[in-house]
C-alpha positions, 0 to 999 in steps of 0.5 A: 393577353396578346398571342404569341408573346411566349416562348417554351424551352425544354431540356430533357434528359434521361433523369429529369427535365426542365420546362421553362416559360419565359416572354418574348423580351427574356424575361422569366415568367414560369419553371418546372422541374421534373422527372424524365420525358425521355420515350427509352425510359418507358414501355409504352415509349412515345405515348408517355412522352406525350403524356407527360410532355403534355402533362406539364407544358399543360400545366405551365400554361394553364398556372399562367392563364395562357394556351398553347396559341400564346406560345410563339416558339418552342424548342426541345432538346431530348435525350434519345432524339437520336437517329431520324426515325426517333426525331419523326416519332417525337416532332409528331409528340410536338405537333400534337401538344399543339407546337407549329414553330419549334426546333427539336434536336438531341440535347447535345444541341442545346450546349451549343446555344448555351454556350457559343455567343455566335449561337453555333459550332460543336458542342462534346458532351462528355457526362455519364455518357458521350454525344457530339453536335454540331450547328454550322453558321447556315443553320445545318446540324449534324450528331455524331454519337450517342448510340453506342462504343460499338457503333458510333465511337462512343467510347468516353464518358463516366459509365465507360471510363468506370468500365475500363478501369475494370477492365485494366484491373481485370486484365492486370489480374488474369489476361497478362496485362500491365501491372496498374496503380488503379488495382489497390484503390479500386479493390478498396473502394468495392470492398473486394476482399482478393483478387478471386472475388474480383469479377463477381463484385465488378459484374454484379456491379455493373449488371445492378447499376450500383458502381461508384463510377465518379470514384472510379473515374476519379481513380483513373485521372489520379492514376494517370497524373502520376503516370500510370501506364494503363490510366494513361492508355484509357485517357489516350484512347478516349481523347483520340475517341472524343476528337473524331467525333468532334472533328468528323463532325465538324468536317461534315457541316460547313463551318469557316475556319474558325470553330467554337468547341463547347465541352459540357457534361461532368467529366469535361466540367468536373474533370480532376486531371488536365490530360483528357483535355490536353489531348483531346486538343492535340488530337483536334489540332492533328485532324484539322486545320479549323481554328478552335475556341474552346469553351467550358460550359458553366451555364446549365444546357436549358438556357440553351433551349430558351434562348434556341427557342428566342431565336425561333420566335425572332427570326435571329439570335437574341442580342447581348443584354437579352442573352446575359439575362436569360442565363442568369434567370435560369442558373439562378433556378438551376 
């Protein structure tokens, strides 16, 4: 074979990955799914990212009849590439599988190419967790997030949204706060019996990792549409959250007027409640003058990580036809 015909695109998360090896045409050649690559989720960190990274694209190649010189671009979107000294730790994790020309960026990123045709703008991940990123039209990328409420806003997401639920029900109970239509649907579904086993039940949950929190969000949208004040203060407060994030990092790369906003992650696809979104917007219209599309991602993040990749390898953005395949081949296997 010819080098330098392929490309790799990875997207790795804190639960799984997924390697995808296609051709310089677009055309899917080999994929593999797998669990996470994520240096958090390991003691020994980098060193089992390498491990495993290698592990696999190794084998991706290998079943392939290739080597890793056939490989003309990759790129990787990871979870826990978030700050410069982590993106230094795994770009080396790269260049030791043998990588020369790749993009390596937090998996936000990968939103942005999946979901934006102009292969730019701002993608809001809001999932279990919550990130920004942002791609200007000259190439500058920007994270806002992704580290923690306390520091960085992050203050969306399931785990968080679940989180205060639990503190409305809490406070409704014993700190003088409102009475909330969240108490009874939530006592049923952890089964607390009274109010005195409330914190027992709410704290092992949180501290075991076993709360239902889709439910619990779920609760709070359905509380909120029907015009719960508590549901309702938790959807102000995060929207307001998410906006700044998004506008902050819009503000700091330089975009025209007009800017593509991608929202991805389950609470933004899956959301049962129109009033997240409809603030969040009210909010983005309040803190800028930019002109925003929105876009909901329906197209699985990894596409993102092929077509960024082909976009390496070629020097420019994938045409039309090339794009539309690509993302078809991947959701087919997603």
């Amino acid at each position: 074979m010819t080098n330098s015909k392929h490309i790799i695109g990875v997207d790795g998360g804190n639960s799984k990955t997924d390697y995808f090896l296609f051709d310089l045409d677009g055309n899917f050649v080999d994929h593999i799914n797998t669990g996470t690559c994520s240096h958090e989720q390991f003691a020994d960190a980098y060193a089992s990212t390498f491990r495993i990274m290698n592990e696999n694209i190794q084998a991706l190649l290998t079943r392939n009849q290739l080597t890793i010189s056939d490989i003309a671009a990759g790129a990787f979107g990871l979870a826990g590439a978030d700050i410069p000294t982590q993106k230094e730790n795994l770009c080396r994790v790269m260049e030791d599988i043998g990588f020369k020309h790749y993009a390596l960026d937090n998996d936000s990123f990968l939103g942005i190419k999946a979901g934006s045709e102009k292969g730019y703008g701002i993608c809001s991940i809001n999932g279990s967790g919550t990130v920004t990123g942002g791609i200007s039209p000259s190439g500058k990328r920007l994270q806002v997030g992704g580290v923690g409420s306390e520091l960085s806003g992050d203050e969306a997401g399931g785990f968080y949204l679940a989180r205060k639920v639990l503190r409305a029900v809490y406070d409704a109970y014993y700190r003088m706060g409102p009475a909330t239509a969240m108490t009874e649907p939530v006592m049923e579904l952890l089964r607390i019996p009274s109010q005195e086993f409330f914190i027992d039940y709410a704290l092992t949950g949180l501290l075991q990792r076993t709360l239902p929190t889709t439910r619990l969000v779920q609760i709070l949208f359905a509380c909120a549409d029907h015009g719960d004040p508590a549901a309702l203060d938790i959807i102000e407060h995060s929207s307001k959250q998410l906006a700044c994030s998004t506008v902050g990092c819009m503000h700091n790369l330089d975009f025209n007027h007009e800017v593509d906003i991608i929202l991805a992650g389950s609470v933004w696809v899956k959301a049962e409640s129109p009033l997240l979104f409809a603030k969040y917007k009210q909010y983005i219209e309040q803190l800028t003058e930019h002109h925003c599309n929105y876009i909901l991602l329906q197209v699985p993040p990894a596409t993102g990580a092929v077509l960024w990749a082909l976009e390496i390898a070629h020097g420019h953005p994938v045409d039309m036809d090339t794009r539309k395949k690509v993302i078809g081949r991947v959701e087919n296997l997603s």
